[in-house]
C-alpha positions in Angstrom: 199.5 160.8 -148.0 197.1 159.0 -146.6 194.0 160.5 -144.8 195.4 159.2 -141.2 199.0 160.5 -141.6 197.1 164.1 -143.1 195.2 164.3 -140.3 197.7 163.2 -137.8 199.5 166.0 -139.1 197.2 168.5 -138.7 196.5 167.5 -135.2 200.3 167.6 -134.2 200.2 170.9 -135.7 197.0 172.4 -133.7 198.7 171.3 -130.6 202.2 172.5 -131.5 203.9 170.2 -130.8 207.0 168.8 -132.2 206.9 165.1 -133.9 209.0 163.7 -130.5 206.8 165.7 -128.4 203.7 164.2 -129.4 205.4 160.4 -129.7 206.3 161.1 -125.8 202.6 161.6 -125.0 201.3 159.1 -126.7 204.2 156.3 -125.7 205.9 155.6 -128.6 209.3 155.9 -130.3 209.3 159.4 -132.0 210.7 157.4 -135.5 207.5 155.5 -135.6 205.6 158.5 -135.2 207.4 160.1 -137.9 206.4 156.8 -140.1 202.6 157.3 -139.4 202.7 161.0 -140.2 204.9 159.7 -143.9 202.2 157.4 -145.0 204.8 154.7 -144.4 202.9 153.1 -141.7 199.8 152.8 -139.6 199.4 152.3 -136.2 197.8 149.2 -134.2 194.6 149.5 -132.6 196.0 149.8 -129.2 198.3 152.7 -130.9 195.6 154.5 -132.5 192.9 154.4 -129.6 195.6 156.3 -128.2 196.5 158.9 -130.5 192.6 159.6 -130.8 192.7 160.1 -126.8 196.1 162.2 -126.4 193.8 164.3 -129.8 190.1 164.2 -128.0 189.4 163.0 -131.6 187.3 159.8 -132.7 189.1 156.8 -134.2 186.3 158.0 -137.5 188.2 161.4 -137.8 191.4 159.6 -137.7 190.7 157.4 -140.3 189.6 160.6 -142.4 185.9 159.2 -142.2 183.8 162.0 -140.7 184.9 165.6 -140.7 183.8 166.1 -137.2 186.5 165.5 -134.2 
């Protein structure tokens, strides 16, 4: 796993939310979501600005570059 889809993960799982529920916030098909939490893709920049929004997380901590939100 990559550091994104880990931390996407842990996210998700903070919130408790289901994968579906989270796609649905953030606008996009819940498959897709399930890809970036895999590993087995990564989102645009458009897609990631936001999933760090919809997280109140910096695009840094989603990229698994600072520890801090």
């Amino acid at each position: 796993m990559s550091a994104f889809s880990e931390q996407l993960l842990s996210l998700r799982e903070q919130k408790k939310l289901s994968q579906k529920e989270a796609a649905k916030e953030i606008q996009i098909a819940s498959r897709t979501y399930q890809y970036y939490e895999a590993g087995e893709r990564e989102p645009q920049l458009s897609v990631l600005i936001r999933i760090a929004r919809f997280y109140g997380v910096s695009l840094d901590y989603l990229a698994g570059l600072t520890d801090t939100p």
